[in-house]
C-alpha positions in Angstrom: -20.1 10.1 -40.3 -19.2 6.7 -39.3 -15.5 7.7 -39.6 -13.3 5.4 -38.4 -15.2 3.5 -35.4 -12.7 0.4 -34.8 -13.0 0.4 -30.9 -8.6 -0.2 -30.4 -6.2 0.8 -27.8 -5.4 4.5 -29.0 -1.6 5.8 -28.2 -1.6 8.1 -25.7 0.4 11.1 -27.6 -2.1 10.9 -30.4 -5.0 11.7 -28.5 -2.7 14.4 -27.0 -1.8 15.9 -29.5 -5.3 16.3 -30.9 -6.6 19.5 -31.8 -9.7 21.1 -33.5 -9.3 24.5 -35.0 -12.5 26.4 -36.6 -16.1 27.6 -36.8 -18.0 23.9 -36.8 -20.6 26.1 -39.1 -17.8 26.9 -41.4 -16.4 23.6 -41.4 -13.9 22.2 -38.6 -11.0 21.2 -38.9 -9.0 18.3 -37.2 -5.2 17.6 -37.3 -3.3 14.9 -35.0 0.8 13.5 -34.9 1.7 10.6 -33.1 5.5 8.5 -33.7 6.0 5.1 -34.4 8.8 3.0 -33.8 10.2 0.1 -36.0 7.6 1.5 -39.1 9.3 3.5 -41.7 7.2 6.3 -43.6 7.4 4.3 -46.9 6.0 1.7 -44.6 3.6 3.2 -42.8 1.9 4.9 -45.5 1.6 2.0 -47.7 -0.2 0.0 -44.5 -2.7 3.2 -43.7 -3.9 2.5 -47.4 -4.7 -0.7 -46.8 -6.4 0.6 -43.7 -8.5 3.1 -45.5 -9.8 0.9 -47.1 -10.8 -1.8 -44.7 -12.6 1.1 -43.3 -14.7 2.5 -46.3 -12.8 5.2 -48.2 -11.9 5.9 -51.1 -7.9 5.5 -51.6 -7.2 8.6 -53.9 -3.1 9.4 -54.4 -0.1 9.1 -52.9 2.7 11.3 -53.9 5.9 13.0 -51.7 4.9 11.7 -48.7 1.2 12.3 -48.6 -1.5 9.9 -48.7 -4.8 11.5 -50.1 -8.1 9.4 -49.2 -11.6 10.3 -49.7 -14.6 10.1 -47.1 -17.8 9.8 -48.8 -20.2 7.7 -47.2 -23.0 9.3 -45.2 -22.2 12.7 -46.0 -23.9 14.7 -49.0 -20.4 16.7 -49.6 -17.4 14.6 -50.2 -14.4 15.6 -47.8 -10.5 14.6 -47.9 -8.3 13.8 -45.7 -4.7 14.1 -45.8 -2.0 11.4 -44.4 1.5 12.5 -44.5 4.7 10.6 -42.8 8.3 11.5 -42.7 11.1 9.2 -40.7 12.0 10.4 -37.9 15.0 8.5 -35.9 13.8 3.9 -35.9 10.2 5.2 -36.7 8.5 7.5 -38.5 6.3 10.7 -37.5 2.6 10.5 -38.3 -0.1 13.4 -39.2 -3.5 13.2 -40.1 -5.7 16.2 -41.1 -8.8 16.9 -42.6 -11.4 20.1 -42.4 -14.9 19.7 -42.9 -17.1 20.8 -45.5 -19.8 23.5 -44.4 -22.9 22.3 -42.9 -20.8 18.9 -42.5 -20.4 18.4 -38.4 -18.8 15.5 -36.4 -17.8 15.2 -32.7 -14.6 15.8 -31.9 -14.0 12.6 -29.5 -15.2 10.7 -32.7 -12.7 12.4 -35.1 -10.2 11.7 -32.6 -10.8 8.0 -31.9 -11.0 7.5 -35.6 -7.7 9.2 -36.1 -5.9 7.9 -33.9 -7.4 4.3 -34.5 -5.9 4.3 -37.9 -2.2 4.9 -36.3 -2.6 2.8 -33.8 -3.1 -0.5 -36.5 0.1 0.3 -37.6 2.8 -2.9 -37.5 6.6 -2.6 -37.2 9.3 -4.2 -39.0 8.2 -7.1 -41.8 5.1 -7.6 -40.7 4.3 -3.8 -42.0 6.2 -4.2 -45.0 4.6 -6.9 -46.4 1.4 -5.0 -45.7 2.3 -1.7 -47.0 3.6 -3.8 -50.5 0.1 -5.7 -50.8 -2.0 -2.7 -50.8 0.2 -0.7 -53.2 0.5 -3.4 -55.5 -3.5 -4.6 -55.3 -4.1 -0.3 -56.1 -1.1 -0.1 -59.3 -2.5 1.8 -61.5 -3.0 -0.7 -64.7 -5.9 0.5 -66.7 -5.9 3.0 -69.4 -9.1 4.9 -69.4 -10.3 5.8 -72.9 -12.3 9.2 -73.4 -12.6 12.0 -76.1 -10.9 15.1 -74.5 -14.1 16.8 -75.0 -16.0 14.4 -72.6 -13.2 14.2 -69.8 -13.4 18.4 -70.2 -17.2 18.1 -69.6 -16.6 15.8 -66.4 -13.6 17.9 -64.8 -16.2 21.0 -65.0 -18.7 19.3 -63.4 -16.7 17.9 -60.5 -15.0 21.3 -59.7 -18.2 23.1 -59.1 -19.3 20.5 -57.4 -16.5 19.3 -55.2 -13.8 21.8 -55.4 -10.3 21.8 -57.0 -8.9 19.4 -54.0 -11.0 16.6 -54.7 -11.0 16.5 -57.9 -7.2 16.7 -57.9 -7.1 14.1 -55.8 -9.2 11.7 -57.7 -7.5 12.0 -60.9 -4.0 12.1 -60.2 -2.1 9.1 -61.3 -5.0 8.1 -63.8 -3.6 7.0 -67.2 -5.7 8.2 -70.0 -5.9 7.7 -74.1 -7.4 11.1 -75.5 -8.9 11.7 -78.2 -9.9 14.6 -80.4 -9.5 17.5 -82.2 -6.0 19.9 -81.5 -5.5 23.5 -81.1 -2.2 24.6 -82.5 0.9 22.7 -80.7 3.7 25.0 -78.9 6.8 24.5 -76.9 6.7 24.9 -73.2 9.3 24.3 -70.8 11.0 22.4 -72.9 8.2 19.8 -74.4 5.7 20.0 -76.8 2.4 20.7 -75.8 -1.4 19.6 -77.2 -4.0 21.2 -76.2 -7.2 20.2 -76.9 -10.6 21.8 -78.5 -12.9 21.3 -75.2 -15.9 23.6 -76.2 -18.5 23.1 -78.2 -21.3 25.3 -78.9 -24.1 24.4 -81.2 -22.6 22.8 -84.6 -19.3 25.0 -84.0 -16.4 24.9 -82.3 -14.9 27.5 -80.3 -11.2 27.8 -79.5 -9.9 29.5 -75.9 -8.9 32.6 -78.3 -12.4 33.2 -79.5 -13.0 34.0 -76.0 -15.6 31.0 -75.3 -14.2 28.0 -73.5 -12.2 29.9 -71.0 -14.4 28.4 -68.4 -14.1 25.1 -69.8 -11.3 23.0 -68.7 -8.6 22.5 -70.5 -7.1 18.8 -71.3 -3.5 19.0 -72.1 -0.7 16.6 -72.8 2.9 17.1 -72.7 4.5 15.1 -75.2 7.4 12.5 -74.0 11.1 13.5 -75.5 10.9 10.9 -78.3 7.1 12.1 -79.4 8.1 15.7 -80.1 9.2 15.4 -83.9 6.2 13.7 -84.7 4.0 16.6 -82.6 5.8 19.3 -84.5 4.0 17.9 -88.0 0.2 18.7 -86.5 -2.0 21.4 -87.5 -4.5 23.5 -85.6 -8.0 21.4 -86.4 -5.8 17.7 -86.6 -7.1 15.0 -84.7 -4.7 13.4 -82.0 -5.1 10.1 -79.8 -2.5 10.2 -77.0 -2.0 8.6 -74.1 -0.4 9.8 -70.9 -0.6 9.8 -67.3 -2.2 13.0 -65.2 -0.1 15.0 -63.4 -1.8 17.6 -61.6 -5.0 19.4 -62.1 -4.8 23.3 -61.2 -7.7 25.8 -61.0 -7.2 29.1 -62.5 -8.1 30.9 -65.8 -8.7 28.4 -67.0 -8.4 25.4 -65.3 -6.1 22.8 -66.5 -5.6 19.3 -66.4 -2.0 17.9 -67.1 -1.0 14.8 -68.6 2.9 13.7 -69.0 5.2 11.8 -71.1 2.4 11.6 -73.3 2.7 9.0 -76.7 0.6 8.8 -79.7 -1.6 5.8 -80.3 -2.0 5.3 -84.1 
């Protein structure tokens, strides 16, 4: 997999607490914790995104804690793997985890010396800081991704089947996008407006989630920011609506769903 292969000093409790859980034909699955001292999580995490990165993955989300990042070189199935850190006493406790796709194998020792490699580049006090505030600041989300609703629906489908809910959660969270397209009816949820838009087409027609035909499809919904509510209230089933917003979550289910907040109209 080439995961990982910096040849470093690894801490001696990391590779101890190793362990590999599963069926390797089913997918294995890997997990580690090692402390640092003089790092704090906020610190910590920050620096292991810059050292993703130096090491070929794809930097995904961070959110509560967790650090998503993506392996997708040399394998045929796109895997995460999962970064967490908490503080714990002058330093700050780290886990790593991933599990394997099926048919996807790797040798423990390697999955171990990558792991553990990562924690031990860590670096205490300023010298981590400054590192951790670099990489968050060259990854800020600045860009605002235009796309018809219908298209991003189209995409999300694909990706799901493909690489599975986790992924593709991972990938888009964070993402600020300007929608456009044709509305179902507004309604008030939790207290917001919400838009959901028309995401299947079929033939020269357009079918709504009531008529029974796009349930498989995903849907693309925004929830309207506090100050955007009167003007949401004036739409129509069949209006058209550009909004931008940022995505918060994407959820399987019936039907799937992908969540954008505070969302604002762009006239």
């Amino acid at each position: 997999l080439g995961l990982l292969t910096a040849n470093l000093a690894l801490a001696g409790p990391c590779e101890d607490n190793f362990v590999t859980r599963g069926d390797p034909r089913n997918g294995a699955e890997f997990t580690t914790t090692a402390t640092v001292s003089g790092t704090s999580a906020d610190s910590a995490l920050g620096q292991l995104r810059s050292i993703a990165k130096a090491d070929g993955f794809k930097v995904l989300s961070e959110d509560n804690g967790v650090l998503e990042i993506e392996q997708s070189r040399g394998v045929k199935y796109p895997f995460l793997i999962h970064l967490s850190a908490h503080n714990k006493g002058k330093g700050s406790e780290i886990s790593i985890r991933t599990k394997l796709n099926k048919g996807v194998t790797a040798k423990p020792e390697d999955m171990r010396n990558g792991m553990c490699g990562m924690i031990a580049r860590l670096k205490p006090g300023a010298e981590g800081e400054a590192i951790a505030a670099k990489a968050r600041q060259d990854d800020a989300q600045t860009d605002v991704i235009k796309v018809k609703a219908i298209t991003l629906a189209r995409e999300l489908d694909s990706a799901a089947r493909k690489q599975g809910p986790d992924i593709v959660s991972a990938r888009y969270k964070g993402k600020v996008y300007q929608l456009d397209g044709e509305i179902r009816e507004p309604f008030e949820n939790e207290g917001t407006l919400e838009i959901w838009y028309v995401v299947f087409r079929e033939g020269n027609w357009l079918i709504s989630a009531e008529a029974g035909s796009s349930i498989s499809r995903t849907q693309v919904i925004c929830r309207l920011a506090k100050d955007q509510i009167a003007e949401g209230r004036l739409l129509k089933p069949g209006d058209m609506a550009r909004l931008t917003g940022k995505v918060a979550h994407f959820r399987e289910g019936t039907p799937r769903r992908l969540t954008l907040e505070n969302c604002k109209f762009s006239h």
